[in-house]
OpenMM code with the backbone's topology and positions (N, CA, C; nanometers):
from openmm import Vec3, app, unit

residues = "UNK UNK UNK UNK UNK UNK UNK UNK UNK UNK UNK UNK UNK UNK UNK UNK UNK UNK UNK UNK UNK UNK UNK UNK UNK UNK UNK UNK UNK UNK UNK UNK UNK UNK UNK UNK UNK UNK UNK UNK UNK UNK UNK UNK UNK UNK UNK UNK UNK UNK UNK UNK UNK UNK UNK UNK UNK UNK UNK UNK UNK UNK UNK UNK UNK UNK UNK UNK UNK UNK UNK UNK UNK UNK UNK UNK UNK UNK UNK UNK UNK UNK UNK UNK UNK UNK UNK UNK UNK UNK UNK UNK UNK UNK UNK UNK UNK UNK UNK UNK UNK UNK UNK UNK UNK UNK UNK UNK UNK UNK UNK UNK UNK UNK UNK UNK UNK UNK UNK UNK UNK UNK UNK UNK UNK UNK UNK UNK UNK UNK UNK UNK UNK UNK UNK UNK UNK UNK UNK UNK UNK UNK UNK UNK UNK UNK UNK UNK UNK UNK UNK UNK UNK UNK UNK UNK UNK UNK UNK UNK UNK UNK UNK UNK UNK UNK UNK UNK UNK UNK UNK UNK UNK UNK UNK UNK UNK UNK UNK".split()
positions = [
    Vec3(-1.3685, 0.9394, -3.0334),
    Vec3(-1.3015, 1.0638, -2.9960),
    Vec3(-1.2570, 1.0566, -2.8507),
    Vec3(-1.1303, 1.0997, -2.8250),
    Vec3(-1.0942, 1.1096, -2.6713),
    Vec3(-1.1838, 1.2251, -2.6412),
    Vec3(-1.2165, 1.2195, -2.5031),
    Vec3(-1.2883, 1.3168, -2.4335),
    Vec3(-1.1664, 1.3803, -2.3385),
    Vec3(-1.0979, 1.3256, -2.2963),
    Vec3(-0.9339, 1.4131, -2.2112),
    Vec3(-0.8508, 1.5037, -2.3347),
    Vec3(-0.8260, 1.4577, -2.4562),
    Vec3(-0.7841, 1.4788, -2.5162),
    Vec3(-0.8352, 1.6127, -2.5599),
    Vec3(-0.9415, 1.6437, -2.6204),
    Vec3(-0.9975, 1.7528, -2.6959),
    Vec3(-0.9954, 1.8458, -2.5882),
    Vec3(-1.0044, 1.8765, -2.4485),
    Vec3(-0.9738, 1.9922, -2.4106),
    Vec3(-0.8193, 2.0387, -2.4121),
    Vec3(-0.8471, 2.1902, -2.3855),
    Vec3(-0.7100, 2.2553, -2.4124),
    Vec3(-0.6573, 2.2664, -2.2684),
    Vec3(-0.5363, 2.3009, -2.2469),
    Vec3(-0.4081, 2.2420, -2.1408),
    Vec3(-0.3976, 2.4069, -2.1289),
    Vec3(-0.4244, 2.5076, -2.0016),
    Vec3(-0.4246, 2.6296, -1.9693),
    Vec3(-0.2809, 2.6246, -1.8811),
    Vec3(-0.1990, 2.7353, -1.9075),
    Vec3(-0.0705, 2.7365, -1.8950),
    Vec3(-0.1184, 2.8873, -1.7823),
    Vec3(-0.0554, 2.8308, -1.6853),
    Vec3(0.0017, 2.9588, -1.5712),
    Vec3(0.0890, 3.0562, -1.6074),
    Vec3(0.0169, 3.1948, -1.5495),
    Vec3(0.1171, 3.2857, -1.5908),
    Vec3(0.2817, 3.2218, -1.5451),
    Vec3(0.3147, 3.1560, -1.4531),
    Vec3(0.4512, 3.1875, -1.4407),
    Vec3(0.5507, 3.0748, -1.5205),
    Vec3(0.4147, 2.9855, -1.5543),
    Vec3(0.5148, 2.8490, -1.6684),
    Vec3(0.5508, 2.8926, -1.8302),
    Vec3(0.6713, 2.8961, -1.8491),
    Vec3(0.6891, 2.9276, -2.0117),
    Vec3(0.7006, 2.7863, -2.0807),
    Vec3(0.6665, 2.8003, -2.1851),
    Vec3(0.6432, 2.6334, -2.2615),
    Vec3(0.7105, 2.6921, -2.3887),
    Vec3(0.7838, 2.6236, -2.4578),
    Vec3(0.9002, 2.6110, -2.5627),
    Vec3(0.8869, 2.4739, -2.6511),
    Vec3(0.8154, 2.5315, -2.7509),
    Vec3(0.7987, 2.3839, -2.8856),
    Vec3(0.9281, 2.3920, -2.9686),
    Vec3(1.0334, 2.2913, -2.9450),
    Vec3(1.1590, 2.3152, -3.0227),
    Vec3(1.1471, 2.1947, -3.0891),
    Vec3(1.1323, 2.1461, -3.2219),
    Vec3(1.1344, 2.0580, -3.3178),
    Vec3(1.0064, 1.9452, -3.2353),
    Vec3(1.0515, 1.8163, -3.2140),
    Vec3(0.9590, 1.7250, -3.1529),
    Vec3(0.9663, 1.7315, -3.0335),
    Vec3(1.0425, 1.8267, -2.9511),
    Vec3(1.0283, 1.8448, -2.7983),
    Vec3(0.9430, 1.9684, -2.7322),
    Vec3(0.9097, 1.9699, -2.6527),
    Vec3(0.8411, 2.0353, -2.5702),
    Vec3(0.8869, 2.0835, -2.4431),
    Vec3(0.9473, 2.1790, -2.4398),
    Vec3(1.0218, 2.2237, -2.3063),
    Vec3(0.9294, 2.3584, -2.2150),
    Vec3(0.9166, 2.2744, -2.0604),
    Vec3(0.8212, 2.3192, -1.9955),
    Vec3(0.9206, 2.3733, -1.8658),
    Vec3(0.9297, 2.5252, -1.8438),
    Vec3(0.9808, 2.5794, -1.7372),
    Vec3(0.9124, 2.6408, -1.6884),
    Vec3(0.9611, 2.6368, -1.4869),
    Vec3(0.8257, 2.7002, -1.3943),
    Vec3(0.9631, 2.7175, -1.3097),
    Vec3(0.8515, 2.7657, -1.1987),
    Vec3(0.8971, 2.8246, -1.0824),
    Vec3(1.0001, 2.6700, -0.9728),
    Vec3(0.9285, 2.5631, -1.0121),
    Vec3(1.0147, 2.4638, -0.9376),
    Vec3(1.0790, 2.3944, -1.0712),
    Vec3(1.1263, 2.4002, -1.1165),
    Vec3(1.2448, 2.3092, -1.2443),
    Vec3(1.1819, 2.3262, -1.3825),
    Vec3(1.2748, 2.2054, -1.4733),
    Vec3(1.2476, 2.2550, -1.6177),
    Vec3(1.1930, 2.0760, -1.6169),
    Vec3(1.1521, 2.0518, -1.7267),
    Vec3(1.0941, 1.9383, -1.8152),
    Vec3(1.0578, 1.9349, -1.9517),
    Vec3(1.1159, 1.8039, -1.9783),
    Vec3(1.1098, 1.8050, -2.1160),
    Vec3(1.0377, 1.7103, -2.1834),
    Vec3(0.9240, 1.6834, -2.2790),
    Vec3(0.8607, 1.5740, -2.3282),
    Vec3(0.8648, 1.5645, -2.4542),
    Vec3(0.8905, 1.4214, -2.4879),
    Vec3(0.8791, 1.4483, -2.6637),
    Vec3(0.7512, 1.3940, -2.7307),
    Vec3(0.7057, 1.4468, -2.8581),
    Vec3(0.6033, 1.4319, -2.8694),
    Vec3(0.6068, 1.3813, -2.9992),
    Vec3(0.5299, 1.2845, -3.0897),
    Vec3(0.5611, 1.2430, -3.2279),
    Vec3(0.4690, 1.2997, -3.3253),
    Vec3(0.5252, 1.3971, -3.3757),
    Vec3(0.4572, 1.5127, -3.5134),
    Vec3(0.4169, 1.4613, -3.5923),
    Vec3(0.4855, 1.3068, -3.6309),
    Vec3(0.4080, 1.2784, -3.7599),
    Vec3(0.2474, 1.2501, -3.7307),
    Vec3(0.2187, 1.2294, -3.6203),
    Vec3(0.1070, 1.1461, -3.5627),
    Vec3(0.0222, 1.2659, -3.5064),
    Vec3(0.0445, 1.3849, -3.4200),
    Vec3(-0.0027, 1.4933, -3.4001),
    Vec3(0.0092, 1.6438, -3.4057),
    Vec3(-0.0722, 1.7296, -3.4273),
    Vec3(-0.0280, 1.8417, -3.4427),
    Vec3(-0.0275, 1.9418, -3.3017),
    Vec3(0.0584, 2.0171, -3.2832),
    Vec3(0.0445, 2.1100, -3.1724),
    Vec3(0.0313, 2.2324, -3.1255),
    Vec3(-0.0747, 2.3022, -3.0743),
    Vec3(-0.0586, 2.4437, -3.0942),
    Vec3(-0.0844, 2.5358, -2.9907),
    Vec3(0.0702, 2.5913, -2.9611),
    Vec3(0.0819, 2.6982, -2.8351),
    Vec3(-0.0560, 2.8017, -2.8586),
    Vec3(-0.1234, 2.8774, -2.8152),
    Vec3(-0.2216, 2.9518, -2.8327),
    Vec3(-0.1322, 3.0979, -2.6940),
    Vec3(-0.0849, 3.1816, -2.7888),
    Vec3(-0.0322, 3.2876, -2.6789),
    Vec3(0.0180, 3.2865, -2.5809),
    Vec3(0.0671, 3.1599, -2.5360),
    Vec3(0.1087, 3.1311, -2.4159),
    Vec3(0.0253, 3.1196, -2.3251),
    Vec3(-0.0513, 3.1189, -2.3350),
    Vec3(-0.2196, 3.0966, -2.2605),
    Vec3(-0.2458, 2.9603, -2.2351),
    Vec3(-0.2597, 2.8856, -2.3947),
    Vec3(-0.3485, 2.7235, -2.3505),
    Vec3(-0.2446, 2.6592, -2.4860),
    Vec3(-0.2693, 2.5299, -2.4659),
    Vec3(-0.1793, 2.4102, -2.5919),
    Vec3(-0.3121, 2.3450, -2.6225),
    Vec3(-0.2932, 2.3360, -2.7427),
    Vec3(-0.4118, 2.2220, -2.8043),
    Vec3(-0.3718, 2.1240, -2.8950),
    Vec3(-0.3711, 2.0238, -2.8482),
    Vec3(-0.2955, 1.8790, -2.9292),
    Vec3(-0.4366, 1.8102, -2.9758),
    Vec3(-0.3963, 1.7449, -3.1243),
    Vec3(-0.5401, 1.7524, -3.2212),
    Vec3(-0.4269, 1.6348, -3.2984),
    Vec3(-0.4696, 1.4893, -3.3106),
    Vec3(-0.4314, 1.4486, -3.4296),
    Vec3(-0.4572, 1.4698, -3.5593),
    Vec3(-0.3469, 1.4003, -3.6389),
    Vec3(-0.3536, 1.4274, -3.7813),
    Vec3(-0.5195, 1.3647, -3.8733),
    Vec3(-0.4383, 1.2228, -3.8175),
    Vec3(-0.6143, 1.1376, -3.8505),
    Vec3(-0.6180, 1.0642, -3.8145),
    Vec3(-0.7631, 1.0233, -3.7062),
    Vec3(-0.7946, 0.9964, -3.6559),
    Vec3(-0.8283, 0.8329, -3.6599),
    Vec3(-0.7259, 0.7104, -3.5730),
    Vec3(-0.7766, 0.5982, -3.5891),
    Vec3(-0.7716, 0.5462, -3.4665),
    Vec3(-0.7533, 0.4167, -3.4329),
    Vec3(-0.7489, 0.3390, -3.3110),
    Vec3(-0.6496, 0.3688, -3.2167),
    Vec3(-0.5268, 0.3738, -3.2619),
    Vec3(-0.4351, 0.3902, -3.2118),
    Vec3(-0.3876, 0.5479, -3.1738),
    Vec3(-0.4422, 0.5976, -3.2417),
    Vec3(-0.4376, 0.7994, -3.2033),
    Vec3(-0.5174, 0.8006, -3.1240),
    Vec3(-0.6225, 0.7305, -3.1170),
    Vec3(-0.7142, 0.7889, -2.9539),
    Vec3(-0.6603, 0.7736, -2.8729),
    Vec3(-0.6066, 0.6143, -2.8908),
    Vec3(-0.5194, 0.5919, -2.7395),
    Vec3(-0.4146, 0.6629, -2.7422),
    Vec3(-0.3558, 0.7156, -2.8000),
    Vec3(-0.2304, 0.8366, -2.7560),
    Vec3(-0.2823, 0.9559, -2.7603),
    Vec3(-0.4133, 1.0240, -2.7991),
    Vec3(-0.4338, 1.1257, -2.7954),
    Vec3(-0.4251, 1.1755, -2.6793),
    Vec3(-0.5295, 1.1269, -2.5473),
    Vec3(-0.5276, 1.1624, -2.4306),
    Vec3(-0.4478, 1.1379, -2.3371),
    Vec3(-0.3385, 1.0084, -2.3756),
    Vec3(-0.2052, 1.0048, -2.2774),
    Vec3(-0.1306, 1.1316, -2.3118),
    Vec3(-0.0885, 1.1639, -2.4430),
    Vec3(0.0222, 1.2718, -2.4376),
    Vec3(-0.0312, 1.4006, -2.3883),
    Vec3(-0.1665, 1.4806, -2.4086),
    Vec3(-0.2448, 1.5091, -2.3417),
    Vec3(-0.2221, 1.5345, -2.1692),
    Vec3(-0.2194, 1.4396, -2.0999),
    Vec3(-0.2263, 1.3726, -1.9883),
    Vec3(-0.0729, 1.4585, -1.9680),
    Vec3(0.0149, 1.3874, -1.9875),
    Vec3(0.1797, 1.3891, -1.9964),
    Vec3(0.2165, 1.5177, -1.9604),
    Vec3(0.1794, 1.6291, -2.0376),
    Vec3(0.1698, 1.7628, -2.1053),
    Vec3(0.1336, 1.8178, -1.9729),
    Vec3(-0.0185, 1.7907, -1.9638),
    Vec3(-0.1063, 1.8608, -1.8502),
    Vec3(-0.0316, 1.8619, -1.7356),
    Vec3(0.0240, 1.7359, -1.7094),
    Vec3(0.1212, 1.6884, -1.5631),
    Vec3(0.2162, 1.7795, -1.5609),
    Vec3(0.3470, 1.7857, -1.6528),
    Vec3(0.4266, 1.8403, -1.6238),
    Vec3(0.4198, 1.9825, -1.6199),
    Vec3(0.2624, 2.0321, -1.6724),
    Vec3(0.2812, 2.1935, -1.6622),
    Vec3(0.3147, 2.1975, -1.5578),
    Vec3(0.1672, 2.1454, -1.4161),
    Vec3(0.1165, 2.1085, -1.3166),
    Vec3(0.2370, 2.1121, -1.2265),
    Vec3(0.3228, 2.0137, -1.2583),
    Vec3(0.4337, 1.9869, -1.1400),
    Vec3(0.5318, 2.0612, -1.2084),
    Vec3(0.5643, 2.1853, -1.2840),
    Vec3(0.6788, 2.2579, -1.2663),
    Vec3(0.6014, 2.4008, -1.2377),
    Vec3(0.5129, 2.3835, -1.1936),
    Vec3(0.3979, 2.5364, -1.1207),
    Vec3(0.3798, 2.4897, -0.9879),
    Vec3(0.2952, 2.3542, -0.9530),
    Vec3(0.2424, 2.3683, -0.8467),
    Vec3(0.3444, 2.2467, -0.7919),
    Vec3(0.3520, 2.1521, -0.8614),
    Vec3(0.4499, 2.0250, -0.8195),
    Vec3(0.3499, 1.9002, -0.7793),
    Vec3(0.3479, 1.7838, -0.7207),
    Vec3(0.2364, 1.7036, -0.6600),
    Vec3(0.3441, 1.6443, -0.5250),
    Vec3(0.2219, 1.6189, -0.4496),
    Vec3(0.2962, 1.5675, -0.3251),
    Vec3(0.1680, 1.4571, -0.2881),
    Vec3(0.2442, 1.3490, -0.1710),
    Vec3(0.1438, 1.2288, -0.1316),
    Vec3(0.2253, 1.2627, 0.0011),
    Vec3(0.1051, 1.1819, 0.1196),
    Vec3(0.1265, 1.2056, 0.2291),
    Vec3(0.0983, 1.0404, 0.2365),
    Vec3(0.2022, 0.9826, 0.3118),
    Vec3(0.2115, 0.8359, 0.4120),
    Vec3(0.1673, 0.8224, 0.5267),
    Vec3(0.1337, 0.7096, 0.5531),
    Vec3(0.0903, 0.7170, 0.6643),
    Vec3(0.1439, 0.5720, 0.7392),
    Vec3(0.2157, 0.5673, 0.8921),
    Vec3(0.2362, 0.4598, 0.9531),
    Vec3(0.1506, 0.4417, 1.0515),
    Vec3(0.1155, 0.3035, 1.0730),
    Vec3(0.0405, 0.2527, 1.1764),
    Vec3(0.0698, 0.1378, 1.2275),
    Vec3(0.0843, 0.1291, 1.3535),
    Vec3(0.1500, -0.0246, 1.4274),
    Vec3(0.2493, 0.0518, 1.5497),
    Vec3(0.2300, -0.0644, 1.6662),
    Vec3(0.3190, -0.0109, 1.8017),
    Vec3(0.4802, -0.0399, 1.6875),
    Vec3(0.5289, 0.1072, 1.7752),
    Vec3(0.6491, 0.1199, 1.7505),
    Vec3(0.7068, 0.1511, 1.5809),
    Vec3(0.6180, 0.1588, 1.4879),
    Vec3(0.6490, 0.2051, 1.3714),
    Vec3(0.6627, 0.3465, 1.3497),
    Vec3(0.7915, 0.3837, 1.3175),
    Vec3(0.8406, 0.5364, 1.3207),
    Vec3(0.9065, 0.5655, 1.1866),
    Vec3(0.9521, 0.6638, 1.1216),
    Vec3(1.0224, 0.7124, 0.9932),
    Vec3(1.1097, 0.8515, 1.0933),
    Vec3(1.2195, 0.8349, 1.0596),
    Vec3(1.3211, 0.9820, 1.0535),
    Vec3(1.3949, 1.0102, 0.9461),
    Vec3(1.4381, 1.0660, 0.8949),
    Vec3(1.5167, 1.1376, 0.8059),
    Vec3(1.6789, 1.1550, 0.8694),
    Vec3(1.8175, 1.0882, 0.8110),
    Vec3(1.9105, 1.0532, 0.8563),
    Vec3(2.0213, 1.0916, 0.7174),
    Vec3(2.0248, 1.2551, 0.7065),
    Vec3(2.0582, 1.2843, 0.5574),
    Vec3(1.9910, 1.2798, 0.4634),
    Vec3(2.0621, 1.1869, 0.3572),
    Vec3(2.0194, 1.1881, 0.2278),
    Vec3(1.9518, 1.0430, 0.2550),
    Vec3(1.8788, 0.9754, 0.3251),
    Vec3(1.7836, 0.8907, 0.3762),
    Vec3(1.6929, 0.8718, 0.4582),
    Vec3(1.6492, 0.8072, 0.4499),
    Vec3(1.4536, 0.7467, 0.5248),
    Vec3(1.4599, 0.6459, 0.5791),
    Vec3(1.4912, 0.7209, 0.7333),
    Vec3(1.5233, 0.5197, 0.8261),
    Vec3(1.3691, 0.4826, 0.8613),
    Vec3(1.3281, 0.3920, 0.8508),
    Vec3(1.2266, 0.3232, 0.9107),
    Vec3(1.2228, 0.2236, 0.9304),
    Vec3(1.1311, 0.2201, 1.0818),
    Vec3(1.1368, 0.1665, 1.2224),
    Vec3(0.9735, 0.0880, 1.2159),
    Vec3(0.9917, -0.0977, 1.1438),
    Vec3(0.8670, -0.1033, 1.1071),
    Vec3(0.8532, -0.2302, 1.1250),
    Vec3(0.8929, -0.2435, 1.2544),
    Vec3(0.8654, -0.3975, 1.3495),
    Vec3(0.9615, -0.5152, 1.2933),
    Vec3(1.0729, -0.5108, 1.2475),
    Vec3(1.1180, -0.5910, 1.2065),
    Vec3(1.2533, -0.5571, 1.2521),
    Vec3(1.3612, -0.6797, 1.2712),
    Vec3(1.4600, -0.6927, 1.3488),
    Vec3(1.6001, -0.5873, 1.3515),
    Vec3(1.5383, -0.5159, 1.2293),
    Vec3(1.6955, -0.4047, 1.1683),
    Vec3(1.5440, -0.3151, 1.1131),
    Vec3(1.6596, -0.1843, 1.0899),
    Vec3(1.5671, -0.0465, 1.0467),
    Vec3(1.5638, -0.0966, 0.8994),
    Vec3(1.5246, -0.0027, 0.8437),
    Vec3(1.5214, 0.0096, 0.6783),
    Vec3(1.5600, 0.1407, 0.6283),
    Vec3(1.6660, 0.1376, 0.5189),
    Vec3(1.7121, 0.3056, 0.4889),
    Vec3(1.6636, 0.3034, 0.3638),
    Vec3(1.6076, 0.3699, 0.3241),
    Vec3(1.5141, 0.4263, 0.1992),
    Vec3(1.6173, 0.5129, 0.1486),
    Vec3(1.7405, 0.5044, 0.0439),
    Vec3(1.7525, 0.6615, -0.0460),
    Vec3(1.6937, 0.7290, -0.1207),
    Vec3(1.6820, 0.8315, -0.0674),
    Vec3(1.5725, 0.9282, -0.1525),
    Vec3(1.6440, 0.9772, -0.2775),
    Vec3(1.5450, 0.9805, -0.3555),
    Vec3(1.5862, 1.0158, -0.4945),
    Vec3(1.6254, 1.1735, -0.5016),
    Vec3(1.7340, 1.2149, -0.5993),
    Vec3(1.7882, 1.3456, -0.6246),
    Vec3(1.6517, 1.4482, -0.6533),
    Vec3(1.5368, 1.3944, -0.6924),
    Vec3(1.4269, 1.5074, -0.7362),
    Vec3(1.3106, 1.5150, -0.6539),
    Vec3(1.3631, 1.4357, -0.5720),
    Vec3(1.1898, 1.4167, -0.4431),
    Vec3(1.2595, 1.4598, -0.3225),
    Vec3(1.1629, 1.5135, -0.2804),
    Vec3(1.1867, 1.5672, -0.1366),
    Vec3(1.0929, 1.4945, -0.0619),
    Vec3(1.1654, 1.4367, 0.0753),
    Vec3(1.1083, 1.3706, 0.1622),
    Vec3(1.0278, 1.4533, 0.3168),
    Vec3(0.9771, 1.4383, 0.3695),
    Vec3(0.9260, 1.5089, 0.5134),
    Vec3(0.9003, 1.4439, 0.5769),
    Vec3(0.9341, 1.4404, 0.7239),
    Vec3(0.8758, 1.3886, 0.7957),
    Vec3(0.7956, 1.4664, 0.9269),
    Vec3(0.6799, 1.4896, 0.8967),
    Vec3(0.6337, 1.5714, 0.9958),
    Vec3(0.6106, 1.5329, 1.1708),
    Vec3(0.4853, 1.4230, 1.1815),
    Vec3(0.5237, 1.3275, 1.3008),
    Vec3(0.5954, 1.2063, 1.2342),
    Vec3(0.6505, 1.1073, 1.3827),
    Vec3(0.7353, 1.0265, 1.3298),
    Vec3(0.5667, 0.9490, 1.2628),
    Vec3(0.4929, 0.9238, 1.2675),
    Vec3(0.4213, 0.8719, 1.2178),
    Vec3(0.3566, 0.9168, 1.0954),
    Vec3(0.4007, 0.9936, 0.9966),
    Vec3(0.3427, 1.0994, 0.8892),
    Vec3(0.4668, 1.0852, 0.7712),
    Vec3(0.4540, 1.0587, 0.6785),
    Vec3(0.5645, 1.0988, 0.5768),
    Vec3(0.5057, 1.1555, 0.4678),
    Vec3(0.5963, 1.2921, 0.4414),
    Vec3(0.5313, 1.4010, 0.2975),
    Vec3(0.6544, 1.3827, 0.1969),
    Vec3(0.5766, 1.3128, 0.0816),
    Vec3(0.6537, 1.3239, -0.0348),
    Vec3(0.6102, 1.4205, -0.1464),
    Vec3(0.7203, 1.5193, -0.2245),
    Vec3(0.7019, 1.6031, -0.2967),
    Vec3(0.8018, 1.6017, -0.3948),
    Vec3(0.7746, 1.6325, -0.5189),
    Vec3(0.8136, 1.6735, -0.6488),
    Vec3(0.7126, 1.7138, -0.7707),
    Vec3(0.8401, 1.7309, -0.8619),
    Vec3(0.7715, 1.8191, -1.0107),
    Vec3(0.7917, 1.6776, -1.0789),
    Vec3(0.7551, 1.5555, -1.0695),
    Vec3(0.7682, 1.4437, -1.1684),
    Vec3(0.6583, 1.3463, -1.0854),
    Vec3(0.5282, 1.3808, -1.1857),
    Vec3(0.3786, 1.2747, -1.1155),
    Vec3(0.4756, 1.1198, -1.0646),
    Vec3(0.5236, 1.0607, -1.1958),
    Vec3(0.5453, 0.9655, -1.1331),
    Vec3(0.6693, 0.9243, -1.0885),
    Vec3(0.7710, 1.0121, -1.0596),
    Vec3(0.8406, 0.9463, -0.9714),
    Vec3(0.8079, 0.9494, -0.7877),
    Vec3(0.6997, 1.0578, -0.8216),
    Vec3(0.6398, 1.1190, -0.6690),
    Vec3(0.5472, 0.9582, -0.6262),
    Vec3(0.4750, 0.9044, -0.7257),
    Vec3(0.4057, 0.7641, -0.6806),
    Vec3(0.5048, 0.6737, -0.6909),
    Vec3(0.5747, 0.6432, -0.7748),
    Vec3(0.6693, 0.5372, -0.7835),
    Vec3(0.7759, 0.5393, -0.6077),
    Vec3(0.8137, 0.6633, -0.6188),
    Vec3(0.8710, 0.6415, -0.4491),
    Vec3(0.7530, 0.6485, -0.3080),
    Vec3(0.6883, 0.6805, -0.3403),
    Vec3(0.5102, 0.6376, -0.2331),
    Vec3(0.5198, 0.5003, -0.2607),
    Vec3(0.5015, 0.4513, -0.3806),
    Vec3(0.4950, 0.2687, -0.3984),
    Vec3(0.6124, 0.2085, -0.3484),
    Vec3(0.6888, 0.2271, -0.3367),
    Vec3(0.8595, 0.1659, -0.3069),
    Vec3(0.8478, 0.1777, -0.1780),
    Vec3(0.8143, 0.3192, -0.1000),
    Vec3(0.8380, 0.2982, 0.0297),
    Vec3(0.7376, 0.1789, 0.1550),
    Vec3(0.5953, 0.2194, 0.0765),
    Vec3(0.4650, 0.1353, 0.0821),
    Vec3(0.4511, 0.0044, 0.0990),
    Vec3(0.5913, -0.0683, -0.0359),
    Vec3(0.6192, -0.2181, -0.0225),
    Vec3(0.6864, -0.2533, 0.0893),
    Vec3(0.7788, -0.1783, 0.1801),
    Vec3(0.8598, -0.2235, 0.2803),
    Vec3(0.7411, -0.2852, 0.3817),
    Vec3(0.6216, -0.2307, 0.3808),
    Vec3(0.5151, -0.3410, 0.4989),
    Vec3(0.3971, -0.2339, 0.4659),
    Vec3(0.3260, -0.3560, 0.3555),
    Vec3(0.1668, -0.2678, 0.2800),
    Vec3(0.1203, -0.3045, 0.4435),
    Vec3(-0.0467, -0.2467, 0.4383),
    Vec3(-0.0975, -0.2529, 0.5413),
    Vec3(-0.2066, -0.4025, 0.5532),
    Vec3(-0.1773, -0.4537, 0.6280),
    Vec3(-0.2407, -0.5887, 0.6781),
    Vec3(-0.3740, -0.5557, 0.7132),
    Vec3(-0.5083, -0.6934, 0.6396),
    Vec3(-0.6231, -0.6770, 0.6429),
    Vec3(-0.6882, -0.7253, 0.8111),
    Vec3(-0.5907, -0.7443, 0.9009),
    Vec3(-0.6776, -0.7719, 1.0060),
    Vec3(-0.6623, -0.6424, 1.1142),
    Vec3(-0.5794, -0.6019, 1.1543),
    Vec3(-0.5070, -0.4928, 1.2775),
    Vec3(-0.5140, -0.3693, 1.1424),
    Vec3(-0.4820, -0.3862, 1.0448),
    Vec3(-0.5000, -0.2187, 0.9387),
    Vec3(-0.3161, -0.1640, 1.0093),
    Vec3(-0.2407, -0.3061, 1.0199),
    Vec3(-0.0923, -0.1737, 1.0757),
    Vec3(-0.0387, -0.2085, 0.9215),
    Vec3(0.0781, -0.0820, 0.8862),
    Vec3(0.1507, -0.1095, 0.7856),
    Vec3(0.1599, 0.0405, 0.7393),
    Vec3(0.2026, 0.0430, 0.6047),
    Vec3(0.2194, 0.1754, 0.5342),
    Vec3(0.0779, 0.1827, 0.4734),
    Vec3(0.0361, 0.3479, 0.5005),
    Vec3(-0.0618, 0.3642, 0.3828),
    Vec3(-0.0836, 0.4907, 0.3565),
    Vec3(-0.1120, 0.5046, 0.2061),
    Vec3(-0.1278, 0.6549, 0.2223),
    Vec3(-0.2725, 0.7291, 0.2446),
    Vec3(-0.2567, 0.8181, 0.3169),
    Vec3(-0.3597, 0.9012, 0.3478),
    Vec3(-0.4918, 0.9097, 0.2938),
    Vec3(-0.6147, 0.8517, 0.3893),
    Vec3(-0.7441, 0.8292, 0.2846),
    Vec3(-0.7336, 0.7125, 0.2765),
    Vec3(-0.6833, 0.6449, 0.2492),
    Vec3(-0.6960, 0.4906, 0.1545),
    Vec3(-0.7414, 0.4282, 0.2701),
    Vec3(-0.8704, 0.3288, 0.2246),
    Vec3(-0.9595, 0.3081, 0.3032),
    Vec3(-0.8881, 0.1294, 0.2946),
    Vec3(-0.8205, 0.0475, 0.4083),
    Vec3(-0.8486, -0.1025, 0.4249),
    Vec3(-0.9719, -0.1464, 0.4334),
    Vec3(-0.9822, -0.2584, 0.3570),
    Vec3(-1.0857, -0.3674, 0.3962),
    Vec3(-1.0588, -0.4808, 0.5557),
    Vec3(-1.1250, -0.4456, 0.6408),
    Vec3(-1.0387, -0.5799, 0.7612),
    Vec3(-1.1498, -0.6775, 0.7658),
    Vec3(-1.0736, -0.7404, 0.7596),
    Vec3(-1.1559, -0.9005, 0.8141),
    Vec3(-1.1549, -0.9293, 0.9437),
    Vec3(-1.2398, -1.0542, 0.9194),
    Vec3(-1.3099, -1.0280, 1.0497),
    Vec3(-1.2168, -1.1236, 1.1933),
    Vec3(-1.1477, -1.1776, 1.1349),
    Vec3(-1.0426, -1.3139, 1.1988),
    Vec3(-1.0964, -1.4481, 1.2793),
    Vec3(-1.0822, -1.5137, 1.3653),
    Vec3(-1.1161, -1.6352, 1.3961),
    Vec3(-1.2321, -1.6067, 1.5038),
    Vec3(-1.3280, -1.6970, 1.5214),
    Vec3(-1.3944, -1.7302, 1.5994),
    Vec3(-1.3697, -1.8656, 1.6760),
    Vec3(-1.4078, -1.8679, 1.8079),
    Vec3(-1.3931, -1.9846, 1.9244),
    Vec3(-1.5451, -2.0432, 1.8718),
] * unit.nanometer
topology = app.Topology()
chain = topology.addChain("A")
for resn in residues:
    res = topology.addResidue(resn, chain)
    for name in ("N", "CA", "C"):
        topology.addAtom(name, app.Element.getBySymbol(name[0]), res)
């Protein structure tokens, strides 16, 4: 039995959720989303607009493992068209900076030319200090997928800890050479 799965998915007063054939249409206060879901395989049930409870048909190997992803899926997008998710970056190293230059993300990250990051049409970028970057949207993963993209331009190095990282994330440093 999934254990993510069997609980029920509590819907905010201000999100309306819409079961139209195999889709699932989820509107809030920041955008709409849409997920599809496969009926032959599970059943679904709005409860008053209150909570969703997704329950397969019958139960084998392969329904567990989708029980609690679609589950998962569901839960997210209530989540990010109510509250949304955001990650905070973090730069470290002399002279590593981020500004915002329009509809792009110049960064200034020890290397001989800047780097322009285009930000995607559904994420919103911030830059609070030049050393701080706030990413936000209503889509879990395009909100990590552009944290990971920006992250690769210079992960953070295990000896000095300079590079991109996000907030919290603890480096391991080594210890480097001895005489």
């Amino acid at each position: 039995m999934s254990k993510i799965g069997k609980i029920n998915i509590s819907i905010p007063e201000k999100v309306k959720v819409i079961l139209s054939g195999s889709d699932i249409n989820i509107e809030g206060p920041l955008g709409k989303q849409s997920i599809k879901i496969n009926l032959d395989i599970f059943d679904l049930k709005v409860n008053e607009g209150k909570d969703i409870s997704i329950k397969p048909k019958k139960i084998d190997d392969t329904t567990k493992r989708l029980w609690g992803m679609n589950r998962s899926l569901i839960n997210n997008a209530i989540i990010g068209s109510s509250v949304g998710f955001e990650k905070t970056l973090e730069l470290s190293g002399v002279g590593y900076r981020a500004a915002l230059k329009g509809n792009q993300l110049n960064l200034q990250l020890g290397f001989s030319h800047d780097i322009n990051f285009d930000i995607p049409s559904d994420i919103k970028i911030a830059v609070e200090k030049q050393t701080t970057i706030k990413i936000t949207g209503m889509n879990k993963q395009k909100v990590g997928m552009t944290a990971s993209q920006i992250r690769s331009f210079r992960p953070p190095e295990p000896y000095k800890g300079k590079g991109i990282r996000e907030k919290g994330q603890y480096i391991l440093k080594k210890e480097g050479k001895k005489k």
